[in-house]
Backbone as JSON Lines, residues from 0, in Angstrom:
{"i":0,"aa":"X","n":[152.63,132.13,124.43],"ca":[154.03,132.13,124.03],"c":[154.22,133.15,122.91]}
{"i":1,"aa":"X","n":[155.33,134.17,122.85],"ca":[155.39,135.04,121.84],"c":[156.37,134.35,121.09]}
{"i":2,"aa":"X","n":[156.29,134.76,119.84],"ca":[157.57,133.94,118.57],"c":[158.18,135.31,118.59]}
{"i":3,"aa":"X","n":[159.79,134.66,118.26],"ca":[160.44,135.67,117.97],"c":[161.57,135.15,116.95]}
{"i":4,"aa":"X","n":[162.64,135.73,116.26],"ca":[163.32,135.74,115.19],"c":[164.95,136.22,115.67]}
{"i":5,"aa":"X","n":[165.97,135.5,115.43],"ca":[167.14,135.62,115.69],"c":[167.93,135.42,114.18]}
{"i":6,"aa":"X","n":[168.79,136.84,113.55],"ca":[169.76,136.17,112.59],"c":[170.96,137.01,112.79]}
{"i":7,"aa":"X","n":[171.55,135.56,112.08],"ca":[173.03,135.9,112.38],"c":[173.65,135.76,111.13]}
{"i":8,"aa":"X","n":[174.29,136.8,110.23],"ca":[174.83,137.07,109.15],"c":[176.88,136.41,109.29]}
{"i":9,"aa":"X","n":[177.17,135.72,108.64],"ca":[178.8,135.47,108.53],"c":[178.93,135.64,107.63]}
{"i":10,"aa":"X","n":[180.42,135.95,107.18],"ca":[181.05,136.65,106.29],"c":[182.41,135.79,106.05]}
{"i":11,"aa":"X","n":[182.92,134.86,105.52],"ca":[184.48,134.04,106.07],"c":[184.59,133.63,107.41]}
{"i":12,"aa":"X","n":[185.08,134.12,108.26],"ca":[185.38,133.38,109.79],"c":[185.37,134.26,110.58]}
{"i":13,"aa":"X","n":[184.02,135.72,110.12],"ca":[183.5,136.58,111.18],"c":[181.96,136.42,111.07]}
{"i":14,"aa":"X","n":[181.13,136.88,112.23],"ca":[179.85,136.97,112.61],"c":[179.61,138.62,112.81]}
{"i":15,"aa":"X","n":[178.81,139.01,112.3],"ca":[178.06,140.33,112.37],"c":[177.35,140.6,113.7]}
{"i":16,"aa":"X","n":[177.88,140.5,114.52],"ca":[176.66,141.07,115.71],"c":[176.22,142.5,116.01]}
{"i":17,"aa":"X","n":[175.57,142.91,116.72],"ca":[174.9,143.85,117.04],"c":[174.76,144.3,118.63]}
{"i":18,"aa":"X","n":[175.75,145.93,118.94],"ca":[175.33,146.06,120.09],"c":[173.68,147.02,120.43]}
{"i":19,"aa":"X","n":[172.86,146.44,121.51],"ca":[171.55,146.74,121.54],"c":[171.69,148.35,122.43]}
{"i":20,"aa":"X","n":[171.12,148.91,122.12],"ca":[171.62,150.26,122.44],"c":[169.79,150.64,123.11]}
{"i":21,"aa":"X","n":[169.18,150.18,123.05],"ca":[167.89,150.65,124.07],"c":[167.04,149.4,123.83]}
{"i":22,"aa":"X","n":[165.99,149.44,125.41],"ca":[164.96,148.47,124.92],"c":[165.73,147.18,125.98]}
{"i":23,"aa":"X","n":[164.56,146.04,125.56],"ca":[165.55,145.0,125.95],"c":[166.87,144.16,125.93]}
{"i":24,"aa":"X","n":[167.71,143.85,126.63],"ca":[168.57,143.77,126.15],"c":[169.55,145.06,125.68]}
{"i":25,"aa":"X","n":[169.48,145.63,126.38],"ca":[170.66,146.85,126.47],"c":[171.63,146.88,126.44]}
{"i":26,"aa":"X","n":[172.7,146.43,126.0],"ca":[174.37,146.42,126.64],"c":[174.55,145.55,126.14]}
{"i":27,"aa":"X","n":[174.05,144.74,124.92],"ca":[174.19,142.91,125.09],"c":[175.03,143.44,123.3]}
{"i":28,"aa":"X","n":[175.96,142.3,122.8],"ca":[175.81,142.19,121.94],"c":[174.99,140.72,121.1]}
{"i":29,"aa":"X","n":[174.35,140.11,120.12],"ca":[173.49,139.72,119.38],"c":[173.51,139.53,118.61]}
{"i":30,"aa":"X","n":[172.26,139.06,117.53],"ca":[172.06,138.87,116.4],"c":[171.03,140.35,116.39]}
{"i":31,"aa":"X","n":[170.4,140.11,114.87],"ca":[169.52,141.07,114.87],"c":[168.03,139.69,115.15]}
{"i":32,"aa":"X","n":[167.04,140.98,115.21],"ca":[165.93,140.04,115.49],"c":[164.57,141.02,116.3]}
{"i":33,"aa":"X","n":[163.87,140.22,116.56],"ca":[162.74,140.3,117.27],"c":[161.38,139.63,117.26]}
{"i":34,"aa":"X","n":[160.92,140.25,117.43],"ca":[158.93,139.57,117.43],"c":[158.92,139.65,116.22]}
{"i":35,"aa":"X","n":[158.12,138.21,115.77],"ca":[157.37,138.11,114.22],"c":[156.2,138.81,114.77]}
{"i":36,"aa":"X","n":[155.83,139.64,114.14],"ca":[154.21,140.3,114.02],"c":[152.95,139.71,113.19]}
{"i":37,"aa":"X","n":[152.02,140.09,113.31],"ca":[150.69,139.59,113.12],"c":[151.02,139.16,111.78]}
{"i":38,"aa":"X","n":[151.03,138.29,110.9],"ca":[150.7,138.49,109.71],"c":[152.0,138.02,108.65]}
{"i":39,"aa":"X","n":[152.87,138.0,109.59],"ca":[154.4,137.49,108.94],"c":[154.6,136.54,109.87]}
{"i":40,"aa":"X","n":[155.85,135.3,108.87],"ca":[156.07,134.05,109.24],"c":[157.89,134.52,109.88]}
{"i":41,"aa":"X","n":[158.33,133.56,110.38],"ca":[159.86,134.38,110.72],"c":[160.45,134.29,110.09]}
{"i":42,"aa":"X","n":[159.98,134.49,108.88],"ca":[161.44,134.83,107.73],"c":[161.31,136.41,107.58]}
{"i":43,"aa":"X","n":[159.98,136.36,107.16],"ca":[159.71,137.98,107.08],"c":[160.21,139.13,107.81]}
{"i":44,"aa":"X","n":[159.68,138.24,109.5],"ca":[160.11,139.0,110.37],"c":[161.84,139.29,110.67]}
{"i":45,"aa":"X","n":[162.56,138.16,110.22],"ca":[163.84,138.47,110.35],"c":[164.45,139.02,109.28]}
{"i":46,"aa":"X","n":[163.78,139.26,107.97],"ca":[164.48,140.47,106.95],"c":[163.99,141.48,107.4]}
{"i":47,"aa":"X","n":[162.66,141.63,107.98],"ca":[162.06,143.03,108.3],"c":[162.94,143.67,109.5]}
{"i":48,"aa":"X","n":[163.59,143.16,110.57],"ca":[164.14,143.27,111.84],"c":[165.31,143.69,111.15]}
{"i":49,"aa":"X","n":[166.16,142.84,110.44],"ca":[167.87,143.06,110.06],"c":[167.66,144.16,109.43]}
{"i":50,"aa":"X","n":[166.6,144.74,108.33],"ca":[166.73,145.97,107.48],"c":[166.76,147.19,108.63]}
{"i":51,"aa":"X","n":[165.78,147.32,109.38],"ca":[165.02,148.0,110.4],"c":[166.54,148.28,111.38]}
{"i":52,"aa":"X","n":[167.11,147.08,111.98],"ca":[168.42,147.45,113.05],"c":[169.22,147.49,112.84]}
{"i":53,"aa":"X","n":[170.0,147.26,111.56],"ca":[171.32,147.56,110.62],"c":[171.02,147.87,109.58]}
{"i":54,"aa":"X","n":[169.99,148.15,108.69],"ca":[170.11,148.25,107.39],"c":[170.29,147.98,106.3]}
{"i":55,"aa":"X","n":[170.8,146.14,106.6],"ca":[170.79,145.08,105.35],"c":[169.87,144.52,105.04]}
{"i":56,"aa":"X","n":[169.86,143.93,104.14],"ca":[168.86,142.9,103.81],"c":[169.62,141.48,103.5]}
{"i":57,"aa":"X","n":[168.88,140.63,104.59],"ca":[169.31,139.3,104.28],"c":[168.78,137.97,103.58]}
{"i":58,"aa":"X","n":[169.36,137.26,103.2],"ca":[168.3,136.31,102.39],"c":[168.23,135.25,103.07]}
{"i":59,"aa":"X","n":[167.32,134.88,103.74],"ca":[166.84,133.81,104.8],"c":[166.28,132.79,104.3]}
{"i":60,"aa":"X","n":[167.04,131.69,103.66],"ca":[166.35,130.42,102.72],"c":[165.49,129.5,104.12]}
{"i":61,"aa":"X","n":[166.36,129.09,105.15],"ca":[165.55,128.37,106.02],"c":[166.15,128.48,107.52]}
{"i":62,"aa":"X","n":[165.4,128.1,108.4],"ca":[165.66,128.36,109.65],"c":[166.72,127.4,110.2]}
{"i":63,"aa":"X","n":[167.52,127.64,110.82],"ca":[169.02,126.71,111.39],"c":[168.37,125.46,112.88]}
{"i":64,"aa":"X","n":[167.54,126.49,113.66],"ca":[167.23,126.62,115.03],"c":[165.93,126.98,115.41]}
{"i":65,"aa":"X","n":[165.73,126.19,116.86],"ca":[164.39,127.27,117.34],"c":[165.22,127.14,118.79]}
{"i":66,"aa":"X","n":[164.78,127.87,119.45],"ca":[165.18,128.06,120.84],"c":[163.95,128.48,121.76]}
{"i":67,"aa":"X","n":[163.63,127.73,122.88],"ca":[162.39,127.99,123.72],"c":[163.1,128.98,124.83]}
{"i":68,"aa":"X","n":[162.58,129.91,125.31],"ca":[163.59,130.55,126.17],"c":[161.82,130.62,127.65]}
{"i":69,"aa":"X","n":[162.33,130.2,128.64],"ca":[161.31,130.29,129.53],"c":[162.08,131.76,130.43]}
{"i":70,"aa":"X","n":[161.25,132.45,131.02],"ca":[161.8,133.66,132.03],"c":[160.68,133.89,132.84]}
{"i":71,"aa":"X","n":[160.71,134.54,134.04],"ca":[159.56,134.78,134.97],"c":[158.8,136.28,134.3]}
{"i":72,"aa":"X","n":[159.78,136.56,134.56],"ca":[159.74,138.02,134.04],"c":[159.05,137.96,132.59]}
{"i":73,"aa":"X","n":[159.32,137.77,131.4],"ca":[159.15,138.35,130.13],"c":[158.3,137.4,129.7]}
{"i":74,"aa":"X","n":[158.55,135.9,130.28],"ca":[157.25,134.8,129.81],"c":[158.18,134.0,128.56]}
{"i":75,"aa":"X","n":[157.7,133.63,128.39],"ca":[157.84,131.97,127.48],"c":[157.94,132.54,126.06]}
{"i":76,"aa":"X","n":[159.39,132.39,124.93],"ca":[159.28,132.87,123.9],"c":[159.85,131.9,123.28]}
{"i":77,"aa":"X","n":[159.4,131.55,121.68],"ca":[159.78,130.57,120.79],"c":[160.39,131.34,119.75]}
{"i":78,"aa":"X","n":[161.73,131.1,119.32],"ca":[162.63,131.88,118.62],"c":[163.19,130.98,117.96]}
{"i":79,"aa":"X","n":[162.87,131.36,116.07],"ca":[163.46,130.81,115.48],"c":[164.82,131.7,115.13]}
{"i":80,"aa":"X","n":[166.06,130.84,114.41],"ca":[167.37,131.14,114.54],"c":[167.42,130.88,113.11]}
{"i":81,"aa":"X","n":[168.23,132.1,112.21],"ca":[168.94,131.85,110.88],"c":[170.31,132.28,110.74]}
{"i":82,"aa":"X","n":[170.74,131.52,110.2],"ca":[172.16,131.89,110.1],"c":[172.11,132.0,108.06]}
{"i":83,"aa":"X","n":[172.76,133.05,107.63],"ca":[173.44,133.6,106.47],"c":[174.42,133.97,106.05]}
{"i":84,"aa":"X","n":[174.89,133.89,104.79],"ca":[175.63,134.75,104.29],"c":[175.7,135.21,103.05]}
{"i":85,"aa":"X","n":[174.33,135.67,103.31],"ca":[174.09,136.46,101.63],"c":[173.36,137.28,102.33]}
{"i":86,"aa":"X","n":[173.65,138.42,101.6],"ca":[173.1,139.94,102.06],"c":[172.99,140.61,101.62]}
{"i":87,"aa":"X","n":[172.33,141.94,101.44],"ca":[172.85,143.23,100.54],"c":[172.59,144.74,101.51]}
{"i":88,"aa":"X","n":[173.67,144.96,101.14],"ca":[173.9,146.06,101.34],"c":[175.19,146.48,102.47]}
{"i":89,"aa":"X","n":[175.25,147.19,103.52],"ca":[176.09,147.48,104.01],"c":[175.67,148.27,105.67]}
{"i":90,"aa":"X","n":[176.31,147.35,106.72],"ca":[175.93,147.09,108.48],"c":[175.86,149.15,108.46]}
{"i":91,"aa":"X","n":[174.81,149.43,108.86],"ca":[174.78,150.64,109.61],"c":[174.5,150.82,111.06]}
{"i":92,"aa":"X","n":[174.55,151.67,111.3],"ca":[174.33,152.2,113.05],"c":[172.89,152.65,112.99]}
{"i":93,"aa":"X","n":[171.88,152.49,113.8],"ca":[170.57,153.05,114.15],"c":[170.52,153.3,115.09]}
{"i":94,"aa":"X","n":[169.37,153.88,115.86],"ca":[168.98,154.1,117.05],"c":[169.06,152.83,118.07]}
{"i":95,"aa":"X","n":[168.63,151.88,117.52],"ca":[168.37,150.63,117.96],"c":[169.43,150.14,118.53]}
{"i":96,"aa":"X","n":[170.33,149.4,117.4],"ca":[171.9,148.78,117.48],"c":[173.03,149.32,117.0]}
{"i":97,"aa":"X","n":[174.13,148.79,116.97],"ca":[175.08,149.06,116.49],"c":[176.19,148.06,116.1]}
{"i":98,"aa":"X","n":[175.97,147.91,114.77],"ca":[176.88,146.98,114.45],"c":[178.31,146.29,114.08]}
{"i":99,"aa":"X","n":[178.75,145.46,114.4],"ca":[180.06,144.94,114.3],"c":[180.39,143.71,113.56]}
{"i":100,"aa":"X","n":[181.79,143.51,113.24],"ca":[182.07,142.19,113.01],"c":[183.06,141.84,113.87]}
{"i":101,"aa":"X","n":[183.03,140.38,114.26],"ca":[184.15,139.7,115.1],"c":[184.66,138.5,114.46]}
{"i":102,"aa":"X","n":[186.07,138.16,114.82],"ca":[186.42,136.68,114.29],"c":[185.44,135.72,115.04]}
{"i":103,"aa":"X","n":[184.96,134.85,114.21],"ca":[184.52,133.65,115.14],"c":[185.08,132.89,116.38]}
{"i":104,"aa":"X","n":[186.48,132.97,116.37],"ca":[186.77,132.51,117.46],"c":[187.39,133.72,118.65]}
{"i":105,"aa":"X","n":[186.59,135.22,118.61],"ca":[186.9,136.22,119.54],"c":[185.67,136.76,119.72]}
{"i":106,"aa":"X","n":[184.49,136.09,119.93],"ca":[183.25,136.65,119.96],"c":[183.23,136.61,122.05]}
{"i":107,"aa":"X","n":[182.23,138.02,121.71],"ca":[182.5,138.8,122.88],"c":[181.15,137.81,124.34]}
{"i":108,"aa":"X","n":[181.44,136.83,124.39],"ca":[180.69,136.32,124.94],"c":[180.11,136.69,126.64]}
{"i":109,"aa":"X","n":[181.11,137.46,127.21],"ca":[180.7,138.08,128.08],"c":[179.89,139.13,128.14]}
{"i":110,"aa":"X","n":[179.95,139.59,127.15],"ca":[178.61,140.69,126.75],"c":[177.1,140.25,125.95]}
{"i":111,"aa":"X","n":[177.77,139.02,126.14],"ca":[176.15,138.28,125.45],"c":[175.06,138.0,127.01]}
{"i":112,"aa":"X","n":[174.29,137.45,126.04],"ca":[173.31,137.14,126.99],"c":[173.72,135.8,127.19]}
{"i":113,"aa":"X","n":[173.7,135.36,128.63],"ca":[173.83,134.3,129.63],"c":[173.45,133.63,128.87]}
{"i":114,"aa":"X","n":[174.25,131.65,128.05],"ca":[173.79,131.05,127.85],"c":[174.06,130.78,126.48]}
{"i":115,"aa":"X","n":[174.52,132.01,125.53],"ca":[174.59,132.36,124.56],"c":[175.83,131.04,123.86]}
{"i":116,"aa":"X","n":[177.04,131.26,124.58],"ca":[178.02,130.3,124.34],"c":[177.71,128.96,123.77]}
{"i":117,"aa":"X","n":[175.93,128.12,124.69],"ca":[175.62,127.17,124.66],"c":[175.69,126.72,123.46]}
{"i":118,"aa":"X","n":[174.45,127.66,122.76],"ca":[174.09,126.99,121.02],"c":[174.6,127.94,119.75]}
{"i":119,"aa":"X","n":[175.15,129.61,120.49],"ca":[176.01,129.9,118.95],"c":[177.08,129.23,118.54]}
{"i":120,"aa":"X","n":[177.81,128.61,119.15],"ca":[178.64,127.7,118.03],"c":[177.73,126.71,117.06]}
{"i":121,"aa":"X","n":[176.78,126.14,117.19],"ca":[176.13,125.34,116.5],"c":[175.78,126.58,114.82]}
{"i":122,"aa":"X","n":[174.94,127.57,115.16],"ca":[175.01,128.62,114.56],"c":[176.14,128.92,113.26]}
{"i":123,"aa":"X","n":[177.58,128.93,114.01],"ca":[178.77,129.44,113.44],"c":[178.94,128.07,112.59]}
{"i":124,"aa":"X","n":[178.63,127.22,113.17],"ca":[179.16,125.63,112.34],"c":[178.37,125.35,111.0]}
{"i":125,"aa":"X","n":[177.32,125.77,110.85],"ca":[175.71,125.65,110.43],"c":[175.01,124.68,110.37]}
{"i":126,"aa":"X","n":[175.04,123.83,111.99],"ca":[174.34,122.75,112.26],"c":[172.81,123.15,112.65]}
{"i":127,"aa":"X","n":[172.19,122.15,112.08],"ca":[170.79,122.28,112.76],"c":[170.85,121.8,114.09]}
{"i":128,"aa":"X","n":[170.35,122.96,115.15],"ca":[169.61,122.37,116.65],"c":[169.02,122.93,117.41]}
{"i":129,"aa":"X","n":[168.49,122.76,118.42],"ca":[167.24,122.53,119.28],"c":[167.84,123.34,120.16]}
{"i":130,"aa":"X","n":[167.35,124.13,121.3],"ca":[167.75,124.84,122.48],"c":[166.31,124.84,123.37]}
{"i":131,"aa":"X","n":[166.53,124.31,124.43],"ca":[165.42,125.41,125.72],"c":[166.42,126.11,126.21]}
{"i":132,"aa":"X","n":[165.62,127.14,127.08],"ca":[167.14,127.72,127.96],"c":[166.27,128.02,129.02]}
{"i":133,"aa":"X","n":[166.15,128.32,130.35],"ca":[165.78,128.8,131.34],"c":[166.61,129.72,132.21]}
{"i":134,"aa":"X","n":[165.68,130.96,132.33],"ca":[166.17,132.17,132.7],"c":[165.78,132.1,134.51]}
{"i":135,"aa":"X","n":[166.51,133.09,135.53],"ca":[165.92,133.56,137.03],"c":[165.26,134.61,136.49]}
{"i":136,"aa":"X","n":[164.69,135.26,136.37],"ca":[163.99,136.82,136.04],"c":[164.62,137.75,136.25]}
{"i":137,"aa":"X","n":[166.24,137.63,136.21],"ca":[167.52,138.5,136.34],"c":[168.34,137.99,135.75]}
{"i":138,"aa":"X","n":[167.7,137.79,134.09],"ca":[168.62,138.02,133.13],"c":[169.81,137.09,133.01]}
{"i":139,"aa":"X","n":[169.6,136.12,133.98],"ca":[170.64,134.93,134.05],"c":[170.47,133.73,133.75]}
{"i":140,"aa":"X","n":[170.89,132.72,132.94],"ca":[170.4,131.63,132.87],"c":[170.55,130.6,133.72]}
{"i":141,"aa":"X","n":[170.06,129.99,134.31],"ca":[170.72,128.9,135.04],"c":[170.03,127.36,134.53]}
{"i":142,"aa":"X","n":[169.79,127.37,133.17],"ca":[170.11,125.79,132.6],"c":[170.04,125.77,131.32]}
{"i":143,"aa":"X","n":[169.87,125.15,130.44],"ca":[170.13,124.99,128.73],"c":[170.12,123.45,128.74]}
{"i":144,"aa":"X","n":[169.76,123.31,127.48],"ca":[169.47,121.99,127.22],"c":[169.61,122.34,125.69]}
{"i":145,"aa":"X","n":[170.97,122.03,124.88],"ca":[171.12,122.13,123.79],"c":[171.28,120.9,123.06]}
{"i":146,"aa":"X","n":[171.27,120.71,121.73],"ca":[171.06,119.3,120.85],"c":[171.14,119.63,118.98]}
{"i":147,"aa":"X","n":[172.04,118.87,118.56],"ca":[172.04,119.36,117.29],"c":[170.88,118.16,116.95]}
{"i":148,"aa":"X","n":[170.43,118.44,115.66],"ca":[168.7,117.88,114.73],"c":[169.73,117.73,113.64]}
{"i":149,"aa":"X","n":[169.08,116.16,113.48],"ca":[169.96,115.83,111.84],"c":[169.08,115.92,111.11]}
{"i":150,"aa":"X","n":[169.38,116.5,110.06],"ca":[168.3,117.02,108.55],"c":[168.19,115.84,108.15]}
C-alpha cells in the first residue's frame, strides 16, 4: 500500500484547489498533495507537496481524514487528509498545478475526481472521517463508503 497526503487550505467560505496540469490526474481539480516519502510522516509530506505545487506553506497541526482508495490500475493507497487555514505566503502557478479559489458552495465537482463530492464536504465542515473509495481502473468510482469519527 503506498501512503499518500491530501491538503486542503480555506480561507472564509472558499477552498484553494489546484488544477493538475501533468502526471496523474491531469485535468482534475484538487487539493495539493502526494506520496509521503521515505523518511517523512504526512505532515511533512503535505507542507513539502503544498510548497513544491503552489508555493505556500501550510501549517498542518493534525490530520482531518484518511481515505483508503483501492484501483486496479495504480493499487491500494492510504491517504491522509488536512484541512487548514493558516498559511504563508501566496497560491502560485508551477509546472505541476495551478491554483485557484472557489466559494464553498461552487466547487467544481465535475472536474474532480469521481467520488470527490462523497467526503469533501466533511473536509469543508472540519469534521473528522473515514473514507474507502473503490475505483474500475478508468478513473471512475463506483462505491464509497464514507463516515464521520467522533474525536
Amino acid at each position: 500500500m503506498t501512503n499518500g497526503v491530501l491538503v486542503y487550505i480555506l480561507k472564509g467560505a472558499h477552498i484553494l484547489l489546484a488544477m493538475k496540469k501533468r502526471g496523474f490526474g491531469v485535468g482534475r481539480w484538487n487539493g495539493t498533495g502526494g506520496k509521503v516519502e521515505f523518511g517523512e510522516n504526512a505532515r511533512l509530506a503535505g507542507i513539502r507537496e503544498t510548497k513544491e505545487e503552489i508555493g505556500l506553506t501550510p501549517t498542518l497541526d493534525k490530520s482531518l481524514g484518511t481515505i483508503l482508495y483501492h484501483d486496479s490500475k495504480v493499487g491500494d493507497w492510504k491517504v491522509t487528509v488536512f484541512r487548514t487555514e493558516e498559511f504563508e505566503g501566496q497560491p502560485v502557478e508551477t509546472d505541476e498545478m495551478k491554483p485557484q479559489w472557489f466559494p464553498v458552495d461552487q466547487i467544481p465537482y465535475a472536474q474532480m475526481w469521481s467520488g470527490d463530492d462523497q467526503w469533501l464536504p466533511y473536509v469543508i465542515s472540519g469534521q473528522k472521517f473515514e473514507a474507502e473509495m473503490w475505483f474500475d481502473g478508468n478513473e471512475r468510482n463506483i462505491k464509497a463508503d464514507v463516515r464521520a469519527v467522533k474525536e
